[in-house]
C-alpha positions, 0 to 999 in steps of 0.5 A: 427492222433494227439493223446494227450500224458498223463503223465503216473501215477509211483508208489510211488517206482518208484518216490522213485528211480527216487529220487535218481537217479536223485541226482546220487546215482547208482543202487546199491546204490538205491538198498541198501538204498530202501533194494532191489535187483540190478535187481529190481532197474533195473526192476523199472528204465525199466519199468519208461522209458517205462512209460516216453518214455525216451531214457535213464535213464538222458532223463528220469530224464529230462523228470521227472523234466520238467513235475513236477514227481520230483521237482527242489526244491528238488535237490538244496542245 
């Protein structure tokens, strides 16, 4: 049975780390600059590949990039 896939909704948090992991900034980093914990990030960056059905966090930007969640134009200099 083919079931179309539908793009899952992430909260306004999760596009703010996946944000910034995008442009390289580590969990502790994200932690730092959002003023959450490391686990939380981690907490925010499991639950974002769940949502995404990514492999990894790089499958996940990817992923983010292709389906518009994170806008190119935001990454270029």
């Amino acid at each position: 049975m083919n079931m179309a896939y539908s793009m899952p909704t992430l909260t306004g948090r999760e596009l703010e780390i996946l944000a910034l992991v995008a442009i390289g900034c580590s969990a502790k980093e994200v932690g730092r600059r959002c003023g959450i914990t490391y686990r939380t990030v981690q907490s925010h960056l499991d639950s974002m590949r769940l949502k995404l059905r990514a492999h990894n966090t790089t499958h996940m930007v990817a992923i983010a990039l292709a389906t518009d969640l994170l806008p190119e134009a935001d990454f270029q200099s």
